[in-house]
MIDOSE-1310 file (N, C-alpha, C; in nm, 2 decimals, decimal comma, always signed):
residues 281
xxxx	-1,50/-7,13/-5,55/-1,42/-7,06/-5,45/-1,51/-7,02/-5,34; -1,47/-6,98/-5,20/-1,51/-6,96/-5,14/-1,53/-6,80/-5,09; -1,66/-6,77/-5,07/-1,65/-6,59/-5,05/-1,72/-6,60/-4,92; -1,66/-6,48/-4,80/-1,73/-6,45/-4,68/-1,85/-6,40/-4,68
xxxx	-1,91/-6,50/-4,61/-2,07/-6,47/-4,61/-2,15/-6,50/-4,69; -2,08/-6,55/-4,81/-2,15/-6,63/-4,91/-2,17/-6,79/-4,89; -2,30/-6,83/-4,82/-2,26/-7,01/-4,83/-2,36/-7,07/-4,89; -2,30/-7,22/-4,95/-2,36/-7,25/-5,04/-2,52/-7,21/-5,07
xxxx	-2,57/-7,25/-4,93/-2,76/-7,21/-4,95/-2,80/-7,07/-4,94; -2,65/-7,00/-4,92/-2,71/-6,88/-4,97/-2,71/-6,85/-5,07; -2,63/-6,91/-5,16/-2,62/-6,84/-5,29/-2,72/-6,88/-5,35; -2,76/-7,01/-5,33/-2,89/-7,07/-5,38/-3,02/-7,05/-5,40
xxxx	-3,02/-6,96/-5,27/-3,10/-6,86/-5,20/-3,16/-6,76/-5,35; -3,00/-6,69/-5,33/-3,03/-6,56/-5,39/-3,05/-6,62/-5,56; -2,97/-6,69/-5,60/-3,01/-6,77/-5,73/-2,95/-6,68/-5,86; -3,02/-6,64/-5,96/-2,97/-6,53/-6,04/-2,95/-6,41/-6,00
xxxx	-2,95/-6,37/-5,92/-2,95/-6,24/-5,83/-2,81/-6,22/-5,77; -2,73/-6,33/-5,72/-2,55/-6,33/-5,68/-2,48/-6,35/-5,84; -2,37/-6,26/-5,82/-2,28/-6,33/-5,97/-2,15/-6,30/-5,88; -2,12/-6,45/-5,88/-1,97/-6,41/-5,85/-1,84/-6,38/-5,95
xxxx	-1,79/-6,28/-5,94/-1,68/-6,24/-6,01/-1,55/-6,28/-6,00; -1,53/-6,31/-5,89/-1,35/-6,40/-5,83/-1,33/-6,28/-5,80; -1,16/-6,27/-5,82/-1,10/-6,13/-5,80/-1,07/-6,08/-5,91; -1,15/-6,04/-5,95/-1,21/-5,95/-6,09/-1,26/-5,77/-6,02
xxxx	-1,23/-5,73/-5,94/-1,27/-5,61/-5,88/-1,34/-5,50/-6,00; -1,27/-5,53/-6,12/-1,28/-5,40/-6,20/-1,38/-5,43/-6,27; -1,40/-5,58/-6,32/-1,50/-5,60/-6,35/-1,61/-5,62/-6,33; -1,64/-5,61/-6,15/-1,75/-5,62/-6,12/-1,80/-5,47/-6,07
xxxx	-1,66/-5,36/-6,06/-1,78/-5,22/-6,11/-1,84/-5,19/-6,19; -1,76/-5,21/-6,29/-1,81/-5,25/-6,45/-1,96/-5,27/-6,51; -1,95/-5,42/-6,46/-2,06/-5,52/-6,42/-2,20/-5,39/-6,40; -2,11/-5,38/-6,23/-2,21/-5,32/-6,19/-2,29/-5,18/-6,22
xxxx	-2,20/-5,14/-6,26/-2,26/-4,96/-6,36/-2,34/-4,97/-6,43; -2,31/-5,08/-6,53/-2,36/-5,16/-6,65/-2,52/-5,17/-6,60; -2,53/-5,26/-6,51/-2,64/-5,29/-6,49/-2,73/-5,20/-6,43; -2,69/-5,09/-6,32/-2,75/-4,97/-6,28/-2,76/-4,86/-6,40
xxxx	-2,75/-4,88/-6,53/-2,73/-4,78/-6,56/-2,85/-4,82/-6,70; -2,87/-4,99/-6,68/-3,02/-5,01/-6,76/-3,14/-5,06/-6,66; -3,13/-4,98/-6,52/-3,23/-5,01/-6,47/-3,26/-5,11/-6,34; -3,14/-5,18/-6,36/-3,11/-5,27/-6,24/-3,07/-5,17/-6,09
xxxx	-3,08/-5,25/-5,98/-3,00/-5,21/-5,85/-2,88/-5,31/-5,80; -2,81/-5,28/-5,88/-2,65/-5,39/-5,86/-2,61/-5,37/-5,67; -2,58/-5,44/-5,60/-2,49/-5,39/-5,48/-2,38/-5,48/-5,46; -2,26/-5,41/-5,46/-2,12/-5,48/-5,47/-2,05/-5,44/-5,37
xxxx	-2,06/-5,57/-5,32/-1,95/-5,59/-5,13/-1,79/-5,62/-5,22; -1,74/-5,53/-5,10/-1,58/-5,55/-5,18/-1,48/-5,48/-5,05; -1,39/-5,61/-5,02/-1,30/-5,54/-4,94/-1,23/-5,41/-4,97; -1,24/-5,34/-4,87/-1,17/-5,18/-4,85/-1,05/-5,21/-4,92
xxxx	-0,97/-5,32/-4,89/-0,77/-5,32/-4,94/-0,83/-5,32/-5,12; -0,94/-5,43/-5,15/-0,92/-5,44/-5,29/-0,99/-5,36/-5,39; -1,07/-5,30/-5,32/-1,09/-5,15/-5,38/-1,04/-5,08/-5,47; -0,90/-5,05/-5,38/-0,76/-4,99/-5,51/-0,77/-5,06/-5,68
xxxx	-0,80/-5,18/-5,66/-0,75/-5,26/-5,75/-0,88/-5,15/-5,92; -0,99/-5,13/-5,86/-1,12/-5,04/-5,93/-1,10/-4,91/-5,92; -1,06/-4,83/-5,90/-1,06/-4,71/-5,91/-1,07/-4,67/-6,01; -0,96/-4,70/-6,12/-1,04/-4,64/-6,25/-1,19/-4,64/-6,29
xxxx	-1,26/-4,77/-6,24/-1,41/-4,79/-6,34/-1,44/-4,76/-6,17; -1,44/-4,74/-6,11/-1,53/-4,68/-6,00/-1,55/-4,51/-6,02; -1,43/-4,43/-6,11/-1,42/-4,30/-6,12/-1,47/-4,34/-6,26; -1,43/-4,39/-6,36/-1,48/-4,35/-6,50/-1,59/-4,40/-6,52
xxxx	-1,66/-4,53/-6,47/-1,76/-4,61/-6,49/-1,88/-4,57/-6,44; -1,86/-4,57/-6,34/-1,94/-4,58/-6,22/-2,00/-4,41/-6,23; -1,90/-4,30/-6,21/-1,92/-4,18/-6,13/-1,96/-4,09/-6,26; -1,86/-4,11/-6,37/-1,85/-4,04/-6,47/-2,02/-4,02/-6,56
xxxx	-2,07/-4,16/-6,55/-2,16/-4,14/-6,57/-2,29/-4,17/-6,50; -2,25/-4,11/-6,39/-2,39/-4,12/-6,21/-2,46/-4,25/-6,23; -2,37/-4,37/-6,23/-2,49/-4,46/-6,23/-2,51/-4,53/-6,10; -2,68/-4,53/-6,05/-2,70/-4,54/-5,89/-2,66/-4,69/-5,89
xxxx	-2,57/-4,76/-5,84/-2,54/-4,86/-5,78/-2,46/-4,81/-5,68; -2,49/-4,95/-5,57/-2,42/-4,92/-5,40/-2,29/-5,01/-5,43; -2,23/-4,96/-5,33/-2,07/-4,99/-5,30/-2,05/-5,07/-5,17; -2,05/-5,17/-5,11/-2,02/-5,19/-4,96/-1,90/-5,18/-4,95
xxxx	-1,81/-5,14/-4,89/-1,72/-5,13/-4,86/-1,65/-5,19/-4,72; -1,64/-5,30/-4,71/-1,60/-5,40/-4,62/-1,48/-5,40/-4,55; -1,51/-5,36/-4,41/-1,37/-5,40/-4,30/-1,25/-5,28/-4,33; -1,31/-5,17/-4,36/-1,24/-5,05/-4,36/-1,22/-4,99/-4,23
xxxx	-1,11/-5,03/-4,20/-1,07/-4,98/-4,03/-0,92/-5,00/-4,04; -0,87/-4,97/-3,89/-0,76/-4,98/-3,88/-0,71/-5,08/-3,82; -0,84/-5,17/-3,76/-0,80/-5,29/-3,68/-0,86/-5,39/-3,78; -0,88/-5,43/-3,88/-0,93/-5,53/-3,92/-0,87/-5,63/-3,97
xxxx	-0,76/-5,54/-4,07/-0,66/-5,66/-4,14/-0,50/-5,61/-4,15; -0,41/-5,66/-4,01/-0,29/-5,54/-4,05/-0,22/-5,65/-4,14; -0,21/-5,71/-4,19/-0,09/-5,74/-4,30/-0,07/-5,63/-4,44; +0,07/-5,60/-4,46/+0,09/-5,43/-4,52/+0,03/-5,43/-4,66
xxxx	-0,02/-5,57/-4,71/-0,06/-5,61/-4,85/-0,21/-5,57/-4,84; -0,28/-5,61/-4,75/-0,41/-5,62/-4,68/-0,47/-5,51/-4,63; -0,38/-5,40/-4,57/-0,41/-5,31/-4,51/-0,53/-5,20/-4,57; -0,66/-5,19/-4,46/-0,76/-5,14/-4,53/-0,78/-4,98/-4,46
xxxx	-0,68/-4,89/-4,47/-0,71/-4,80/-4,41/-0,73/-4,68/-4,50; -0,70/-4,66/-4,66/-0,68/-4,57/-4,71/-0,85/-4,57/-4,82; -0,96/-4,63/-4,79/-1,07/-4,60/-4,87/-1,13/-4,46/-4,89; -1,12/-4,43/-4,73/-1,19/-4,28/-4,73/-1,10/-4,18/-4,83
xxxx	-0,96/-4,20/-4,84/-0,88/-4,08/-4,95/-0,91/-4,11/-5,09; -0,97/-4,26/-5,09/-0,96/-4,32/-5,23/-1,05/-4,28/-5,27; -1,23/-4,27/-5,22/-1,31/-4,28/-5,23/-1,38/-4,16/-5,29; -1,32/-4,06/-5,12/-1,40/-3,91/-5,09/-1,39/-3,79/-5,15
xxxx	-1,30/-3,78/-5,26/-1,31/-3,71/-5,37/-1,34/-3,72/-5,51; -1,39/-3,83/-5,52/-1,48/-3,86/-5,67/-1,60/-3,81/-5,68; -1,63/-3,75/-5,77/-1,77/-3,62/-5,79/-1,84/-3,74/-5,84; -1,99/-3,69/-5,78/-2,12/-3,75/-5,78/-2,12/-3,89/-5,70
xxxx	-2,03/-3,93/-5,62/-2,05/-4,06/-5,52/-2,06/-3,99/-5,37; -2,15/-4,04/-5,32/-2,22/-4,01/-5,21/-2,16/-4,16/-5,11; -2,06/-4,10/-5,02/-2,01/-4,16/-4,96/-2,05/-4,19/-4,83; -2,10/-4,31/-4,73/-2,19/-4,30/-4,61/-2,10/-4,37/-4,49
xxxx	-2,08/-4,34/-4,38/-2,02/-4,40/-4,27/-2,12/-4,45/-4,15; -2,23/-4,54/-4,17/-2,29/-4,56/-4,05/-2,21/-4,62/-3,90; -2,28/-4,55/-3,82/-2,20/-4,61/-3,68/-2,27/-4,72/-3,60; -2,38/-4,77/-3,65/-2,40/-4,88/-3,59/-2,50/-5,00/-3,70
xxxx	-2,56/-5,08/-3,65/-2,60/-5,20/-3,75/-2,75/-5,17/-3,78; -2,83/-5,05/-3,72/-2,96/-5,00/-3,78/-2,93/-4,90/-3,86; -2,82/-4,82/-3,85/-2,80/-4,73/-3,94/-2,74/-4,76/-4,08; -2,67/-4,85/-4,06/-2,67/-4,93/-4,18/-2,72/-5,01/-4,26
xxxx	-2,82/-5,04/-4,20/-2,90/-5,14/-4,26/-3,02/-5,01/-4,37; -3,02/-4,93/-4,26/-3,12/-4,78/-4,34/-3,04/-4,73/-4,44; -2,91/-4,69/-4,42/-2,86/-4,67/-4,53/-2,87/-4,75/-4,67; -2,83/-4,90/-4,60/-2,87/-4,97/-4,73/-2,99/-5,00/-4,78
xxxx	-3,09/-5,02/-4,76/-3,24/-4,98/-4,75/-3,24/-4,85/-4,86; -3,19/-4,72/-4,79/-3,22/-4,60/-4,88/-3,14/-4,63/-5,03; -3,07/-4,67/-5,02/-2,93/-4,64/-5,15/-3,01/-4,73/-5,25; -3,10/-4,83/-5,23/-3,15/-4,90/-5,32/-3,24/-4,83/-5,39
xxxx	-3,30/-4,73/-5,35/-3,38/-4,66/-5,41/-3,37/-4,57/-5,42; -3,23/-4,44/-5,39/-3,20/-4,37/-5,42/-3,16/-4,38/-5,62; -3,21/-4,27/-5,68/-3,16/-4,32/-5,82/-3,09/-4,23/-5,89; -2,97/-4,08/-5,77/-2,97/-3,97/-5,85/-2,82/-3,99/-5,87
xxxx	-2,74/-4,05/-5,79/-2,60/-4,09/-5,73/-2,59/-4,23/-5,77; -2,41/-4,30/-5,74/-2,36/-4,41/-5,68/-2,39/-4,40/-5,54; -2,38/-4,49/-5,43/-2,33/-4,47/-5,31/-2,25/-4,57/-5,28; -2,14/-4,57/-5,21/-2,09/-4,60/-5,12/-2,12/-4,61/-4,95
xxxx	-2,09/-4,70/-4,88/-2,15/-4,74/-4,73/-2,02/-4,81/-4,67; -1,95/-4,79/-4,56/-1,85/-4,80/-4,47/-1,91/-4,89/-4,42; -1,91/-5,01/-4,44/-1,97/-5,09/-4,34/-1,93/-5,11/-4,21; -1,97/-5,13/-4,10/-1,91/-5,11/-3,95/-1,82/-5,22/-3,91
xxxx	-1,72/-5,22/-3,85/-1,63/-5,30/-3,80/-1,60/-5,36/-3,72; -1,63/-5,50/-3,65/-1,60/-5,50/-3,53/-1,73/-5,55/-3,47; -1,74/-5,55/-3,32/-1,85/-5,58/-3,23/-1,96/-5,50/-3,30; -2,09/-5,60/-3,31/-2,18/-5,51/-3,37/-2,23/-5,42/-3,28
xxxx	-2,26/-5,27/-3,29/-2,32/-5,21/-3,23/-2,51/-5,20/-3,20; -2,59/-5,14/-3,13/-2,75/-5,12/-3,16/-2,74/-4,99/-3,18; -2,83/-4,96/-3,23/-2,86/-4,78/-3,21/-2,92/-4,75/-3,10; -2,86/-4,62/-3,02/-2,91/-4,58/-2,85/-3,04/-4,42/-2,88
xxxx	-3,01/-4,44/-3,03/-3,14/-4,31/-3,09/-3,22/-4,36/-3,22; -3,31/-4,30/-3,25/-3,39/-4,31/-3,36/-3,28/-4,30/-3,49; -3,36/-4,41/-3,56/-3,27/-4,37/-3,70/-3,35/-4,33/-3,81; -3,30/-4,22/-3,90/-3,38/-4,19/-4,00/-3,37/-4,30/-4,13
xxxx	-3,44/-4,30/-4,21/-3,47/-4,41/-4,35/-3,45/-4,31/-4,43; -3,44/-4,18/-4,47/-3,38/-4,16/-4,58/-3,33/-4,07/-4,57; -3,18/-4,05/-4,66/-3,07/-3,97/-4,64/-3,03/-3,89/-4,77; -3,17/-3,86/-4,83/-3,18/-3,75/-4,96/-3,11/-3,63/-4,92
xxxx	-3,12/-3,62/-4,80/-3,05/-3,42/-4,79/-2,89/-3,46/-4,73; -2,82/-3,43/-4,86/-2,70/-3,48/-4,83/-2,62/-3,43/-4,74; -2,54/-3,49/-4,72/-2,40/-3,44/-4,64/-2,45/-3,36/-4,47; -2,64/-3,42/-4,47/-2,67/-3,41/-4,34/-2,64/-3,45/-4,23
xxxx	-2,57/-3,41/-4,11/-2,48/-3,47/-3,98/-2,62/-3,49/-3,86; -2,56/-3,55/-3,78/-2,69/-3,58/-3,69/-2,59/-3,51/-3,56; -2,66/-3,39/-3,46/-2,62/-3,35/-3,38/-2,66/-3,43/-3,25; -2,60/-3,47/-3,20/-2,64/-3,61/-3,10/-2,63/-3,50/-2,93
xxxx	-2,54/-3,40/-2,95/-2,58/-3,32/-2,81/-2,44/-3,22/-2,80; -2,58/-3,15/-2,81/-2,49/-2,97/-2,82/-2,42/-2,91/-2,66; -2,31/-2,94/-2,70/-2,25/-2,84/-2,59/-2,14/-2,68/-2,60; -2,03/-2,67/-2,55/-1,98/-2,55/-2,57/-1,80/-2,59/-2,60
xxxx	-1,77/-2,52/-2,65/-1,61/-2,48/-2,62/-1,54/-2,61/-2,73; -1,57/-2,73/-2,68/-1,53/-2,89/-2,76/-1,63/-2,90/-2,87; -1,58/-2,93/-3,00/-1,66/-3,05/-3,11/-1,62/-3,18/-3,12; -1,68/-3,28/-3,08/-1,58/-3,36/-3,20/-1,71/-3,41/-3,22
xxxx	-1,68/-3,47/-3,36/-1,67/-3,52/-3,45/-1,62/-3,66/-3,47; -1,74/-3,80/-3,46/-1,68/-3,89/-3,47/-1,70/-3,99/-3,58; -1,67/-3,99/-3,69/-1,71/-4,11/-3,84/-1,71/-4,24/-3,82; -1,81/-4,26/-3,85/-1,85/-4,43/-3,86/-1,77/-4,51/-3,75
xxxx	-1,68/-4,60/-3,76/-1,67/-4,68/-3,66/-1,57/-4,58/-3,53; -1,56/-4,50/-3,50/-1,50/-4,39/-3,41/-1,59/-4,31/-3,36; -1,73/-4,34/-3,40/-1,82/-4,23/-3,33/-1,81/-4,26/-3,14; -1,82/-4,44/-3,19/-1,80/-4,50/-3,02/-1,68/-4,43/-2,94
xxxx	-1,61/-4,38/-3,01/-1,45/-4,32/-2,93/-1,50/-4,20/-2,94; -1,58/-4,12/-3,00/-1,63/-3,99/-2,98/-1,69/-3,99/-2,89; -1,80/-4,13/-2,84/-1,84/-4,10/-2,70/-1,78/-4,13/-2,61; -1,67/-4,19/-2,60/-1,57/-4,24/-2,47/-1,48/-4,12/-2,45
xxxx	-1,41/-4,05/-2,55/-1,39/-3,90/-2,51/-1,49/-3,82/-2,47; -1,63/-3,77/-2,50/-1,69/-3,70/-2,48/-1,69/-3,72/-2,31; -1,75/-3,86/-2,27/-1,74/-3,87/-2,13/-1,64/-3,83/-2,04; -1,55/-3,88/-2,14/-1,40/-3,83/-2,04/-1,39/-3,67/-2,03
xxxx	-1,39/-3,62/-2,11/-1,38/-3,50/-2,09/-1,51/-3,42/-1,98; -1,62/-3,48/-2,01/-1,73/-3,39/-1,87/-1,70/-3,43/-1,75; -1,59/-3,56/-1,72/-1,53/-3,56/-1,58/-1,43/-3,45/-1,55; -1,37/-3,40/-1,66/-1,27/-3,31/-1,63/-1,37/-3,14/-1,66
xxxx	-1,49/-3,17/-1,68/-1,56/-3,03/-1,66/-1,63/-2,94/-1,79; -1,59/-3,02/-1,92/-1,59/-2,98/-2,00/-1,72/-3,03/-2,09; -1,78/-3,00/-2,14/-1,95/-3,00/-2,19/-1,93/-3,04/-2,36; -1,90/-3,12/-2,40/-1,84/-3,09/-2,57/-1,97/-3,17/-2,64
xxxx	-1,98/-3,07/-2,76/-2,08/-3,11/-2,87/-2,01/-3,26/-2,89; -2,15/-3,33/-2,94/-2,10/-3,44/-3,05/-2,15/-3,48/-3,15; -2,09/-3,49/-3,27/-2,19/-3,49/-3,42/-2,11/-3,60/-3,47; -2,24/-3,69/-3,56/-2,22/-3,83/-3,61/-2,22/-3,78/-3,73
xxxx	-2,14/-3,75/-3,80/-2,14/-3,67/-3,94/-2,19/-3,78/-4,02; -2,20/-3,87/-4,05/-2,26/-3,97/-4,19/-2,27/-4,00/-4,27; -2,18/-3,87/-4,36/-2,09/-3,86/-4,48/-1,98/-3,81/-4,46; -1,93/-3,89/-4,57/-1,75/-3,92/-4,57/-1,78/-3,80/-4,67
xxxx	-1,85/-3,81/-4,77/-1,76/-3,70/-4,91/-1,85/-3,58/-4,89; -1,90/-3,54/-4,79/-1,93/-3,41/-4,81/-1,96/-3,32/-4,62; -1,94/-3,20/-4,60/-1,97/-3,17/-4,47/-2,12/-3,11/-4,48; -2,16/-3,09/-4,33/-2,26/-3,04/-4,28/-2,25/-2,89/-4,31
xxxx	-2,18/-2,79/-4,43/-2,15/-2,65/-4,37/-2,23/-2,60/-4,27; -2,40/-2,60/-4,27/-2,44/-2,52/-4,20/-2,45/-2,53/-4,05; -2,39/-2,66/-4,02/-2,39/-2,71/-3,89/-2,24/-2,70/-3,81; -2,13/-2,66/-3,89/-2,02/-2,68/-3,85/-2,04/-2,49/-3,87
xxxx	-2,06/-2,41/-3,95/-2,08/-2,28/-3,91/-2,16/-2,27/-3,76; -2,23/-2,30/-3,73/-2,31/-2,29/-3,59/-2,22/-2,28/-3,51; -2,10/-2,36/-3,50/-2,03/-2,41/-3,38/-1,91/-2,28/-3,35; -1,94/-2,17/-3,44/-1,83/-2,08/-3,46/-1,81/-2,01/-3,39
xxxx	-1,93/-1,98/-3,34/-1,98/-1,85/-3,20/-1,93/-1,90/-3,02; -1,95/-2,02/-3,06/-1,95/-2,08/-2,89/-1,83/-2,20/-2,90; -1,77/-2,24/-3,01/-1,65/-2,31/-2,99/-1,56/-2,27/-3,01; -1,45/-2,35/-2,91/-1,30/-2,28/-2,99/-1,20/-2,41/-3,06
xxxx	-1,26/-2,56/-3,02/-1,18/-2,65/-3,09/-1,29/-2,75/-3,18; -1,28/-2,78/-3,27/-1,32/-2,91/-3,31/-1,22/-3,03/-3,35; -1,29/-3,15/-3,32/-1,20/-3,24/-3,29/-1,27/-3,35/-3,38; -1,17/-3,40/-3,48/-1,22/-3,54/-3,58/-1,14/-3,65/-3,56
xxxx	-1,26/-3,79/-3,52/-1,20/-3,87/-3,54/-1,22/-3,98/-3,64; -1,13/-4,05/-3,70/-1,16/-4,08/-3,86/-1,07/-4,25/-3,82; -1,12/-4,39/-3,85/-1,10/-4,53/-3,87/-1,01/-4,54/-3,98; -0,88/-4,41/-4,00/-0,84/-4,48/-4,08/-0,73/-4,37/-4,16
xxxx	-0,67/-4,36/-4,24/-0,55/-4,23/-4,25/-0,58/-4,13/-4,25; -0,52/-4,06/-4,21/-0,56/-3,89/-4,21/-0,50/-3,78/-4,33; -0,38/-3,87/-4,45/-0,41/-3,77/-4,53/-0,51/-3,78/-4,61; -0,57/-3,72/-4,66/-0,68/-3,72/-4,79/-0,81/-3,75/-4,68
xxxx	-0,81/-3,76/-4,60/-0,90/-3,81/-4,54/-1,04/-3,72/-4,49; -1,13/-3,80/-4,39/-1,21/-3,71/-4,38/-1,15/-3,54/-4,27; -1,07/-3,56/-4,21/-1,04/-3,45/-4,08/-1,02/-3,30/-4,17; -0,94/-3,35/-4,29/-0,85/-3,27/-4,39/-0,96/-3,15/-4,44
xxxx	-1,09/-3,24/-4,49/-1,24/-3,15/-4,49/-1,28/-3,04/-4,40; -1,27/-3,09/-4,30/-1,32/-3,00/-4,16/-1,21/-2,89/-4,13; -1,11/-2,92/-4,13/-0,97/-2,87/-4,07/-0,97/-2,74/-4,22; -1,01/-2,78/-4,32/-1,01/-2,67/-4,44/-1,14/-2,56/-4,42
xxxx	-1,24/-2,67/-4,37/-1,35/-2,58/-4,41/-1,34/-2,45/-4,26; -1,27/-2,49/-4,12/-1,24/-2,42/-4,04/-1,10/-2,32/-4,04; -1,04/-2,33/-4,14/-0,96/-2,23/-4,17/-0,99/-2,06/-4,18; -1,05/-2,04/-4,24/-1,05/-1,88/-4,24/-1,10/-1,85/-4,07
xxxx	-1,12/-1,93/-4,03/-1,23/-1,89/-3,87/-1,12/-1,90/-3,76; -1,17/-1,85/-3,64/-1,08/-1,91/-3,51/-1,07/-1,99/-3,46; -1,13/-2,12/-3,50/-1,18/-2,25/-3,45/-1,03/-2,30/-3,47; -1,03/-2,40/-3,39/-0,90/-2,48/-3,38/-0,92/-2,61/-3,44
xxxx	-0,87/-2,70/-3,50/-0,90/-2,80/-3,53/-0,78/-2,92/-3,48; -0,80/-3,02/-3,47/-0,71/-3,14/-3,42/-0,77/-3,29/-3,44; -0,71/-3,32/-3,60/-0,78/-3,45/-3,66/-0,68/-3,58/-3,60; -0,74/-3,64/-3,55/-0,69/-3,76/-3,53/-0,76/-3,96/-3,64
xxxx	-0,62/-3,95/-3,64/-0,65/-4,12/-3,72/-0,48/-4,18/-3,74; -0,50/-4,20/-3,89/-0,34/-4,29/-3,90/-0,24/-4,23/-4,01; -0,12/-4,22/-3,91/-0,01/-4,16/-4,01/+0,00/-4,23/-4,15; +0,06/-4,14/-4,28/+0,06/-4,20/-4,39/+0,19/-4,32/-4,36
xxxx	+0,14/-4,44/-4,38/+0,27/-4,56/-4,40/+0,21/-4,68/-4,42; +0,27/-4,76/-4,46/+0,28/-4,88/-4,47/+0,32/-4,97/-4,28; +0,23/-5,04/-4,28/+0,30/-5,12/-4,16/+0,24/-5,26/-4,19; +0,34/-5,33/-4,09/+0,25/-5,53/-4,12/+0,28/-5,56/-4,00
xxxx	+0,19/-5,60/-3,97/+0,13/-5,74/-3,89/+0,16/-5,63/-3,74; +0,09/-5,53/-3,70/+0,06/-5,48/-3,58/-0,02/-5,51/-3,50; -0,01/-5,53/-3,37/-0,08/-5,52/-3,31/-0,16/-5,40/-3,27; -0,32/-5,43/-3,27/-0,42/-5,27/-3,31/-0,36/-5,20/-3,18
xxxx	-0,36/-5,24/-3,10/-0,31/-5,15/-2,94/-0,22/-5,07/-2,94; -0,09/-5,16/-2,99/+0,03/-5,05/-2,99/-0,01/-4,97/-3,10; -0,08/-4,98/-3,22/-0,07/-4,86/-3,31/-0,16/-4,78/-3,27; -0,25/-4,78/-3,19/-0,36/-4,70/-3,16/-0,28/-4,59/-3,09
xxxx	-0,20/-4,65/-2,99/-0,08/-4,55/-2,87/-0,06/-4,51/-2,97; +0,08/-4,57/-3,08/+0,16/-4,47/-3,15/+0,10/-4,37/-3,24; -0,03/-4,35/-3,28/-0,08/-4,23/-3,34/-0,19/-4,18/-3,23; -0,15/-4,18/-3,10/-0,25/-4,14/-3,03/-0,37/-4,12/-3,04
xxxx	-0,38/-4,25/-3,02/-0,58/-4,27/-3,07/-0,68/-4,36/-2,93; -0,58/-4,33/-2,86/-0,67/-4,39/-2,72/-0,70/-4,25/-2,61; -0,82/-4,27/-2,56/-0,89/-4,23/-2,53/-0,83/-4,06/-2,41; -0,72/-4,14/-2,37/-0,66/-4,11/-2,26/-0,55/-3,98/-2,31
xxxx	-0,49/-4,02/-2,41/-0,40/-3,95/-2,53/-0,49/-3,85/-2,62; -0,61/-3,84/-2,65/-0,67/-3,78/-2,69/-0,71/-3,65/-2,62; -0,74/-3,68/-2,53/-0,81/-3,58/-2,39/-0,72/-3,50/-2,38; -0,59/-3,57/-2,34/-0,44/-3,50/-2,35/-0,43/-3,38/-2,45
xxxx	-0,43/-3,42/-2,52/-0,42/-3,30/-2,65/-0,55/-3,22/-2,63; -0,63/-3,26/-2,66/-0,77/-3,16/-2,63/-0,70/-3,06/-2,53; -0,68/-3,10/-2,41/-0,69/-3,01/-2,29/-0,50/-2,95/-2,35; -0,48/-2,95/-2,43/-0,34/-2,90/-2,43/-0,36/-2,78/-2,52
xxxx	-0,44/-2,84/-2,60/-0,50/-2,70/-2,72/-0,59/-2,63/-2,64; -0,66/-2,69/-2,58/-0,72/-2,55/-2,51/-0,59/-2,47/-2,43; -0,54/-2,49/-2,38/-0,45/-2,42/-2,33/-0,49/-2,46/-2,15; -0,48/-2,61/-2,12/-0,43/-2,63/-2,02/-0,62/-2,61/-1,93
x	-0,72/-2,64/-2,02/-0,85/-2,56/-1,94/-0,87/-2,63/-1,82
């Protein structure tokens, strides 16, 4: 059978080192626990939709007993595959509450490649990696190689009054807002948070004194999701929060544009609401 990205001289390549499983999902977490768990570094690419199909041995196998094998997590967005059977938008709810998996969203193709790089030799966790979606991106900053201090965010440029907040493949719309908004006067922080299953507390407390909104944007549903984190951990405080991603539903065969409109996720519709919760600034 045929698998993406797999071709014949690659596999040839890699030799005993590829095992293909078919669509066996469960049994190649399985597989793969198994083998991280006597020593090996298993890494198992697996579309975001078929994911679902593992959850149990991803939570009982995999987590239950910390064994470090990586997870790729492929084509987890909202534009990648809309047919409603296909649909890969619900990993981060599936994923980001299972204890001891260390969840990663790189935003471009060096930061991911570091990530995967680190996870191989990380041996305390599973991890999980959001692989990036779409036009490959470069990195426009230095990237760090290892990502031992968890749930650390990279503050990319501190401003006042605005946060957002943009995960893995949305960070790029976290800068196309950020811009839009300093035409209209406004100076807004922006943080590449990095992890899905855990926050920065001491960096999102920072923002308490001198902001009044933070703003998340997340590739993909918003219940269970990453925004739901932020939006909680800003509760007792004055901070405002306003997560943007995708309503809970089922939909097929969309075109990404109109649904981007209908949950206001374009750039234009975003700003809108920003400057509305401010109160019109």
């Amino acid at each position: 059978p045929g698998i993406w990205g797999w071709t014949p001289a690659r596999r040839q390549e890699a030799g005993k080192q590829f095992v293909d499983v078919g669509i066996a999902e469960e049994h190649a977490v399985a597989l793969a626990s198994g083998m991280a768990k006597a020593g090996g570094k298993p890494v198992f690419g697996v579309c975001s939709s078929f994911l679902q199909r593992a959850y149990d041995q991803v939570s009982q196998d995999l987590c239950i007993n910390d064994n470090p094998a990586t997870l790729l997590v492929l084509w987890g967005s909202l534009t990648s595959m809309t047919d409603v059977t296909h649909l890969c938008h619900f990993d981060i709810p599936l994923l980001s509450g299972i204890p001891n998996l260390v969840f990663l969203a790189p935003t471009n193709r060096e930061e991911y490649l570091a990530m995967l790089d680190w996870s191989l030799a990380y041996d305390r966790h599973p991890v999980a990696i959001r692989v990036p979606v779409g036009e490959p991106r470069s990195a426009t900053r230095p990237v760090p190689t290892d990502f031992s201090e968890l749930n650390k965010s990279e503050l990319v440029c501190r401003g006042k009054d605005v946060a957002i907040l943009g995960l893995g493949n949305f960070f790029a719309l976290g800068e196309q807002v950020s811009s839009a908004l300093k035409e209209r006067g406004i100076e807004a922080t922006l943080i590449n948070p990095r992890f899905i299953s855990g926050l920065d507390e001491s960096l999102l407390d920072s923002l308490v004194s001198d902001h009044r909104l933070v703003v998340t944007l997340e590739d993909g549903a918003l219940e269970g999701g990453y925004g739901e984190k932020v939006a909680r951990h800003f509760g007792p405080t004055s901070v405002k929060t306003l997560c943007f991603g995708a309503r809970k539903e089922f939909v097929d065969r969309y075109a990404p544009a109109d649904f981007f409109a209908a949950n206001h996720l374009t750039v234009p519709q975003i700003v809108e609401d920003i400057l509305q919760s401010l109160g019109g600034f």
